[in-house]
C-alpha positions as CSV (number, residue, x, y, z in Angstrom):
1,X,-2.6,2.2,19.0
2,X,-3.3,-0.6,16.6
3,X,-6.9,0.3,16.0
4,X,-6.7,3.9,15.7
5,X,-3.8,3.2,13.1
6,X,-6.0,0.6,11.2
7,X,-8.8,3.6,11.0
8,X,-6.5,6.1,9.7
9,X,-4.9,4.1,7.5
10,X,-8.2,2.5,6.5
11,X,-9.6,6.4,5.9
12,X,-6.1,7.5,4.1
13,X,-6.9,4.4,1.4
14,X,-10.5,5.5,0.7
15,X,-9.0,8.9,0.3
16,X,-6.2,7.3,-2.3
17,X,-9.2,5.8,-4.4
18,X,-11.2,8.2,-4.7
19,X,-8.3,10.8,-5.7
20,X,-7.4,8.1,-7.9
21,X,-10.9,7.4,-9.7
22,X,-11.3,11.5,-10.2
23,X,-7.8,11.5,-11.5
24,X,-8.6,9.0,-14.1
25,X,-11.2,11.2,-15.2
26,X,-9.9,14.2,-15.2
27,X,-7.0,13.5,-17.4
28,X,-9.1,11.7,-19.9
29,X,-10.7,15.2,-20.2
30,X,-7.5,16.6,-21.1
31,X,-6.2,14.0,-23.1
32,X,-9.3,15.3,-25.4
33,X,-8.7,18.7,-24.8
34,X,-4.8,18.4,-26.0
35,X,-6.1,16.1,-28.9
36,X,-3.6,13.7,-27.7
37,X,-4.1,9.7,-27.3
38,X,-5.0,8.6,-23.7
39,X,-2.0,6.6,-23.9
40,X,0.1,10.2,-23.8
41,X,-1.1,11.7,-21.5
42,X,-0.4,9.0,-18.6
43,X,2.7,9.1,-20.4
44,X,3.3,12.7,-20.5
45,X,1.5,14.5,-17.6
46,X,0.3,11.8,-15.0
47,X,4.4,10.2,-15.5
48,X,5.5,13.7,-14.6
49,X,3.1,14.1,-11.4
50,X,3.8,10.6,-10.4
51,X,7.4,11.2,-10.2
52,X,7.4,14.5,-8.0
53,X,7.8,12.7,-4.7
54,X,11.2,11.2,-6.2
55,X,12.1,14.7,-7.8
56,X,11.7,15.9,-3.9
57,X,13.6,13.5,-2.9
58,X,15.9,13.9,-5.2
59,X,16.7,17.3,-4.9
60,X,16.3,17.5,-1.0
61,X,19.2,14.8,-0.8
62,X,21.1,16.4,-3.8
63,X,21.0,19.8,-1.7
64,X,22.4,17.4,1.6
65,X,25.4,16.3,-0.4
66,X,23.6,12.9,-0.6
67,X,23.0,12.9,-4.3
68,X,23.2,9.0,-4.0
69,X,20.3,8.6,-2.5
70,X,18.3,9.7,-5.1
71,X,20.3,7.2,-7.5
72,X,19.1,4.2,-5.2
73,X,15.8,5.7,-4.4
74,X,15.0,5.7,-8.1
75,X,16.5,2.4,-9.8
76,X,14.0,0.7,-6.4
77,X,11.3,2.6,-7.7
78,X,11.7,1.8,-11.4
79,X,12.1,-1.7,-10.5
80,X,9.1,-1.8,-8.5
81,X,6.9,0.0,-11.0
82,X,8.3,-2.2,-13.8
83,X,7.7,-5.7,-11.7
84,X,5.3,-5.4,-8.7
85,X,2.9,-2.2,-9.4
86,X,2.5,-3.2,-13.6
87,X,2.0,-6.9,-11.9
88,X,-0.7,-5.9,-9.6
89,X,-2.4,-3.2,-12.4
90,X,-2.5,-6.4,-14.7
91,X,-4.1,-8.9,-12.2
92,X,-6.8,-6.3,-11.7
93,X,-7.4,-6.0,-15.2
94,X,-7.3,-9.4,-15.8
95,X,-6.5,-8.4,-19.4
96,X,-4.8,-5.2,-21.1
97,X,-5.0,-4.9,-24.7
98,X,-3.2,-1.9,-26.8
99,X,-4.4,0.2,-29.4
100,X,-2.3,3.1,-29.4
101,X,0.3,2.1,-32.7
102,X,2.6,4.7,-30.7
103,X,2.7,2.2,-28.0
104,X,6.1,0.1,-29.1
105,X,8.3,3.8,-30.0
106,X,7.4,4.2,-26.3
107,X,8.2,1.1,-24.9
108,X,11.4,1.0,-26.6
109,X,12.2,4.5,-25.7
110,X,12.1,3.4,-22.4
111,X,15.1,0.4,-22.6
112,X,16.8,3.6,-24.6
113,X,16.5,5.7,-21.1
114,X,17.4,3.0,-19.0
115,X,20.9,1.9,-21.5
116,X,21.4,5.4,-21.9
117,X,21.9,5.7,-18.2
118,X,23.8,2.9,-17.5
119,X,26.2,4.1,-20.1
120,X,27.3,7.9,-19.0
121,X,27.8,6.5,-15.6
122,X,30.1,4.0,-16.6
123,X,31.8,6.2,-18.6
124,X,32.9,8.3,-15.6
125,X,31.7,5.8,-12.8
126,X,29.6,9.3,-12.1
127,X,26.7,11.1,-12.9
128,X,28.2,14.5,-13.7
129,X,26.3,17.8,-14.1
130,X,27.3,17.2,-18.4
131,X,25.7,14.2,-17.9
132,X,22.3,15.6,-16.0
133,X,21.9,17.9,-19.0
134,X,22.1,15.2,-21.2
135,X,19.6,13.1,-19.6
136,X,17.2,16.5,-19.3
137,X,18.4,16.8,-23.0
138,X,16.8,13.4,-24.1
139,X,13.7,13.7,-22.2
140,X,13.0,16.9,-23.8
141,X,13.5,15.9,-27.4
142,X,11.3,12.9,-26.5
143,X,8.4,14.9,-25.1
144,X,8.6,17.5,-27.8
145,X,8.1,14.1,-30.4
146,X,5.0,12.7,-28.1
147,X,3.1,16.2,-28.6
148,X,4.1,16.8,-32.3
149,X,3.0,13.2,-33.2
150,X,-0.3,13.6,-31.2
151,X,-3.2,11.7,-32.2
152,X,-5.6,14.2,-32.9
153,X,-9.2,13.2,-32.2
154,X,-12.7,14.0,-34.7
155,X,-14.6,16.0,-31.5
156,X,-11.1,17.6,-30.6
157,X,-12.2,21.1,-32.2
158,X,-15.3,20.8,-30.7
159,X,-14.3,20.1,-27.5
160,X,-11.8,22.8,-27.1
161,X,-14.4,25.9,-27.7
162,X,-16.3,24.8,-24.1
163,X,-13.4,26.5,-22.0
164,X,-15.2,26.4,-18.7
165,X,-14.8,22.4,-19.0
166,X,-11.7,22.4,-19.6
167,X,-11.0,25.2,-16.9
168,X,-12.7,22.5,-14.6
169,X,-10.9,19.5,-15.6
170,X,-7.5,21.3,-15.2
171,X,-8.8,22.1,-11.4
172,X,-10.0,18.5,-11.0
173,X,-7.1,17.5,-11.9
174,X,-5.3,19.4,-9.7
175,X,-7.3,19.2,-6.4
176,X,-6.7,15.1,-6.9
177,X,-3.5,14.6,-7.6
178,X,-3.0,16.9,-4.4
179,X,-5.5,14.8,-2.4
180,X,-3.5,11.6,-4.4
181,X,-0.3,12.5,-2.4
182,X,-1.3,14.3,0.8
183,X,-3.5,10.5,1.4
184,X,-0.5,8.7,0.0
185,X,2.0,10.4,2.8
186,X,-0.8,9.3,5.5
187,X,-0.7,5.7,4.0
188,X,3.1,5.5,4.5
189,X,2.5,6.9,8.3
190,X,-0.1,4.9,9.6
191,X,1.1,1.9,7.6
192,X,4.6,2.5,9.2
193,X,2.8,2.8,12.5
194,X,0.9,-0.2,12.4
195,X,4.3,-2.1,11.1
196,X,5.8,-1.0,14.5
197,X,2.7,-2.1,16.5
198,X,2.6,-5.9,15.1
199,X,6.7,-5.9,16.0
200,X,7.6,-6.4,12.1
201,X,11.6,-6.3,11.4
202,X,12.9,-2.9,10.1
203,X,13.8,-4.8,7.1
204,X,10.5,-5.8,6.2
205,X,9.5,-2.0,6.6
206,X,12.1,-1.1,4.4
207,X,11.8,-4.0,1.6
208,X,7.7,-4.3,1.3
209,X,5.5,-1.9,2.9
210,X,7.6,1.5,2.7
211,X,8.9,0.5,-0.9
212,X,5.1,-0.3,-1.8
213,X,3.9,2.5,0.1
214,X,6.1,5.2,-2.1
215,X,4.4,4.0,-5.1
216,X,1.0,4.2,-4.0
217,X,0.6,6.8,-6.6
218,X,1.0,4.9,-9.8
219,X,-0.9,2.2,-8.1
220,X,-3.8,3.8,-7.1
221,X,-4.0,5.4,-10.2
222,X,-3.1,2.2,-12.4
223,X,-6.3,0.6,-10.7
224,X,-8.7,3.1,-10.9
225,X,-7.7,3.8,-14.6
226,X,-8.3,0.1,-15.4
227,X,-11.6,-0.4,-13.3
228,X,-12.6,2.5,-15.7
229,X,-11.9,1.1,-18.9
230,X,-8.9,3.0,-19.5
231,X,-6.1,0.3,-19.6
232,X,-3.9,2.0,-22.0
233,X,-3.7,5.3,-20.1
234,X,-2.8,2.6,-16.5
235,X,0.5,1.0,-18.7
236,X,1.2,4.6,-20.2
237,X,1.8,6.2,-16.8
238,X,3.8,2.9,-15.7
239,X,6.3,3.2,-19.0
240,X,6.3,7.3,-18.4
241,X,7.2,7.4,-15.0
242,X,10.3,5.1,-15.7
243,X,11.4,7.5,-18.7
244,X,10.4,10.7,-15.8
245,X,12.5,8.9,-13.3
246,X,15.4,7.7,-15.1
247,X,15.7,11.3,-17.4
248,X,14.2,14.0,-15.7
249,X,14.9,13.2,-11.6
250,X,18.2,12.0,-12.1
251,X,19.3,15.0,-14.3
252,X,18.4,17.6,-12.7
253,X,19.8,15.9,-9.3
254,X,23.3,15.8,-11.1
255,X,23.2,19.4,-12.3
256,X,22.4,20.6,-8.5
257,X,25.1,17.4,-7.5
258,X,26.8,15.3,-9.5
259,X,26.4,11.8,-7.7
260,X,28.3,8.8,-7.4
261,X,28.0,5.4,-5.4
262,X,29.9,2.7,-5.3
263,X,29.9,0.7,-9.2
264,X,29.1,-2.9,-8.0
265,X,25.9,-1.5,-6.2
266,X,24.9,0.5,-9.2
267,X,25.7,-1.8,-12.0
268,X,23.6,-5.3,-10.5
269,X,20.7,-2.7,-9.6
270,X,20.6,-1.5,-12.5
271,X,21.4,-4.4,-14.9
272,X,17.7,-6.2,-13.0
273,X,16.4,-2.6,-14.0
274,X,17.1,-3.2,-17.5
275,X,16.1,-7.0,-17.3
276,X,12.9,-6.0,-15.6
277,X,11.8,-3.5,-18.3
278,X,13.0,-5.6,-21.2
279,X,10.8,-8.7,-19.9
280,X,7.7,-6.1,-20.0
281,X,8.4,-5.1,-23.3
282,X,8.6,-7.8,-24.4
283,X,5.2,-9.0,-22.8
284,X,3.2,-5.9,-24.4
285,X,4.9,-6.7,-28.1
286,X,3.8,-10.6,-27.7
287,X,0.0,-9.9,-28.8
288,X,0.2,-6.6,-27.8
289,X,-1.8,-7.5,-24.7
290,X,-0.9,-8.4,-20.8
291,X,-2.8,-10.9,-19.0
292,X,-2.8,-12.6,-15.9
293,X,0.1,-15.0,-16.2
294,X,2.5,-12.7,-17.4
295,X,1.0,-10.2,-14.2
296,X,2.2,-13.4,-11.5
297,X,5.1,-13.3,-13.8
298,X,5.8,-9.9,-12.7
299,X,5.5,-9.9,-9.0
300,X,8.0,-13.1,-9.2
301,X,10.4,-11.0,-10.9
302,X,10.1,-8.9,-7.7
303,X,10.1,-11.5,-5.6
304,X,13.9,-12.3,-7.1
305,X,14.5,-9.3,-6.4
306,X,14.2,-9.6,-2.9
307,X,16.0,-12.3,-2.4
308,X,18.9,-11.5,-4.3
309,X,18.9,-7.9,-2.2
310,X,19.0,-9.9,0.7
311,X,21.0,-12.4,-0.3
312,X,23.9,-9.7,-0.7
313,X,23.3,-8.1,2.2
């Protein structure tokens, strides 16, 4: 059983990176066709896909009368993107500079998400279905002020009379981010698998390889983009999928349920949510540039993480 999980699980990675490298490609296409920065349209449309596996999620345990779940599922996720994922993007990259002036209303629109957040639930120590419209409400206006502040490119006009190009990189686009999470759900099976065949604790499963393997998206993707010189467009989908997360998921969960959890749980989770994405702000404003150090500095943050989860349990 060991071996035939290693070669599916070996097979759903190569499937994962080569989803990943035409995903890359594809939405630089569109980025060009939209006349939009690269920068965008990670944080736009590749946030958005990468957060449909926690908007099913969401909305499957929301329909349960489990809207908590979704609450938890997401501030681990954000926290994982923010420390762990952006960590191991940067070590890849070895350096990430930014271009993009649009970069720091982004970033900062983020830690607005993220406060905003932490401020309607402790208003009603609940996220009611006033407050999911809200959220919905804010993501809106902020997508509606990416695309009317678009960066429009010189070739743009040009680019946008070859219709069957574009036609293609719409289905491209498509066909991989469908192979990106059909591999990705393999990944977490065969990697599950193979944690039960080498006897590993459940809370290992639970802590590293599952919480890893649910991210595999933005990972995948955050590589491949930087391998292909598109470092801005790797950071862009990090920073989007937090706002896509945080805004989007969670309101619409709390229209279809409002949700509530205990405060204590909520309020350290999401405190080291806000700590997490304030440290990475404040990385990409020193220099505007990542590199290595502040990467390791990243997956430490994780690593705290960790322990303090297991430290309460």
């Amino acid at each position: 059983m060991i071996i035939t999980n290693s070669i599916y699980f070996a097979l759903s990675a190569i499937a994962l990176i080569v989803s990943g490298i035409y995903l890359v490609k594809s939405l630089s296409s569109i980025a060009r066709y939209l006349g939009i920065s690269e920068f965008s349209a990670a944080f736009i449309i590749m946030a958005f896909a990468t957060s449909i596996p926690e908007l099913f999620v969401g909305i499957s345990s929301a329909l349960s009368g489990n809207s908590a779940l979704s609450l938890g599922n997401i501030i681990g996720a954000n926290i994982i993107d923010l420390t762990l994922i952006t960590g191991i993007i940067i070590l890849g990259a070895k350096q990430i500079k930014f271009k993009s002036r649009r970069l720091g209303n982004d970033t900062y629109f983020m830690l607005i998400a993220i406060l905003f957040l932490i401020l309607l639930y402790s208003l009603g120590n609940q996220l009611s279905r006033i407050d999911g419209v809200l959220l919905i409400g804010l993501f809106s206006f902020h997508v509606y002020r990416v695309f009317k502040k678009r960066k429009k490119y010189k070739k743009a006009a040009t680019i946008r009379n070859h219709k069957p190009k574009r036609f293609w990189a719409l289905i491209i686009f498509l066909l991989s981010l469908i192979g990106l999470f059909i591999s990705s759900t393999f990944a977490v099976k065969y990697a599950t698998n193979l944690a039960i065949d080498l006897n590993l604790p459940n809370i290992m499963i639970g802590l590293f390889l599952l919480a890893l393997a649910t991210t595999l998206p933005e990972l995948i993707f955050g590589i491949s983009a930087t391998h292909m010189r598109h470092k801005e467009m790797a950071i862009g989908d990090q920073i989007g999928t937090i706002v896509a997360n945080t805004l989007l998921v969670l309101g619409i969960v709390a229209i279809i349920s409002p949700i509530q959890a205990e405060f204590s749980q909520f309020i350290i989770s999401s405190i080291f949510m806000f700590v997490s994405a304030f440290i990475l702000v404040t990385f990409i404003k020193t220099g505007k540039k990542l590199e290595k150090s502040e990467g390791i500095s990243l997956i430490l943050i994780y690593v705290l993480f960790i322990v303090i989860e297991l430290f309460l349990k």
